[in-house]
Structure formats: C-alpha cells, structure tokens
N, C-alpha and C positions, 0 to 999 in steps of 0.2 A: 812178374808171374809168381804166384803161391806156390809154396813146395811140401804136401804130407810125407810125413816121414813115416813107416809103415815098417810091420816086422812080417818079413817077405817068407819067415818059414814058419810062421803062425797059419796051417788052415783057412782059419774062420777070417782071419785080416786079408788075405788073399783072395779069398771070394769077393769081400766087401772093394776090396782096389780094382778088381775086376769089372764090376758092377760098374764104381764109379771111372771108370777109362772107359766104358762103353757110353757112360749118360753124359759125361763132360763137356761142355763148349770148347775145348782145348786150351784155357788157360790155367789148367791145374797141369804140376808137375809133380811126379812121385819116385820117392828115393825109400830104397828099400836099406831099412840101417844095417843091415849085415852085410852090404855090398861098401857102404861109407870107409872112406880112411878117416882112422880118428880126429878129431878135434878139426875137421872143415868146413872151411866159412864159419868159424864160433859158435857154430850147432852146439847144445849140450851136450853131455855124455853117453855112452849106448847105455846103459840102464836104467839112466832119466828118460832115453827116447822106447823105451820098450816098455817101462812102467807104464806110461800116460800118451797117447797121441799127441803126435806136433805137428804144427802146422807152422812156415816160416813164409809168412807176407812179403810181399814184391820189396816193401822197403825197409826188409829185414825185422820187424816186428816177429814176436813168437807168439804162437796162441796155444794153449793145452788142454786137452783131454776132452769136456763136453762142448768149449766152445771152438776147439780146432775141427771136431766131428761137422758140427753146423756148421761150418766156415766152410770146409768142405765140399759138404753138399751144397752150399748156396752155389755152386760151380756147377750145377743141374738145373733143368725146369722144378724138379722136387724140393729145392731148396726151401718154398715158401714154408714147407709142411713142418720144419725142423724148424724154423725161429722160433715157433711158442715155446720151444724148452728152454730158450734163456729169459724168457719173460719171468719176471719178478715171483715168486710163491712156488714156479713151476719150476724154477731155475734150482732151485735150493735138494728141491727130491730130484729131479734128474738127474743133478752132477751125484748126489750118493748111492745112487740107484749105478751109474757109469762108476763111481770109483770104486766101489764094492764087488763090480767086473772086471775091473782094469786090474785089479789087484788080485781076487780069484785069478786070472789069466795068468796074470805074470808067474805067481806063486809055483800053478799047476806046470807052467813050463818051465822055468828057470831052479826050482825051489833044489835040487841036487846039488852038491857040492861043486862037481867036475861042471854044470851046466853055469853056474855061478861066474866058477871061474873064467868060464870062457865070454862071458858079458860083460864081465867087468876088468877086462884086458885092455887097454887102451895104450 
C-alpha cells in the first residue's frame, strides 16, 4: 500500500487529503507528519516532508513533490487527467510552477523563528 505524507495543519492540504479519501479505491494511506514520531520507517525529515509532498510506495520507494501528487491521484478514476504533467516538455513547467508553491507555502507557514524551530525538532 502507498502512504502520502501530508501536513495535517495546512488548510489547503487538508481539503485536497479530504477530497482524495473520498475518491480513493482504498489503497492509498495517509499520514499526517505532525502526528509521525521522528525518523519512522526511514521517512525523511519533517521539514524535507513539509517542504515537498511524499509519497512512500508499497515497496518502500519515495516519490516527491509533482510526481508523488500524480502518484496520488492515480489512486482515483481522475488519475488519467494528472499524467500529462509528467510527460516530457510538460513535466519541466509543471514541477516549477508546484515548486515555486511548495515553497511559497512552506515560507508563508513556517518562515517565523518560533514556527521553525518547532519543524525542525526531531
């Protein structure tokens, strides 16, 4: 079974793990990293995992950010709608267009000194 790792007191991430636990075939599993004890099952770190989406494949592979989002979805009927962004030309603007978010996001949440510290406590 796949496992996204999600930051469970992000708003807009909560809507979207909402969404996807209503459209799911039920082989997605979803772990909210502020709930994780540190360093389990060899996951990365909570600020690698709140930077970038993860995604941990049944046989322990990792996938990040544009391609754990699509991975994701594939776990829906709508999955088909999300592969063209990793296709070749289209892959290249999509992941800067998601990292240029990933990173707004994290910035506008975490960017405080006190909010820092507390992410990167492990």
């Amino acid at each position: 079974m796949d496992t996204l790792f999600y930051d469970g007191s992000c708003p807009l991430c909560r809507r979207e793990i909402r969404l996807l636990r209503r459209l799911q075939r039920g082989d997605l599993a979803f772990a909210d990293i502020h709930a994780q004890t540190p360093h389990s099952d060899r996951r990365p770190g909570r600020e690698a995992l709140l930077r970038r989406l993860h995604l941990r494949l049944g046989d322990g592979r990792w996938l990040i950010g544009l391609e754990a989002n699509v991975h994701a979805w594939s776990h829906t009927r709508y999955g088909v709608m999300f592969r063209p962004l990793l296709w070749p030309g289209i892959r290249s603007l999509a992941e800067g267009i998601y990292q240029r978010w990933a990173d707004r996001r994290y910035q506008r949440k975490y960017a405080c000194h006190p909010c820092r510290a507390s992410v990167t406590e492990e």
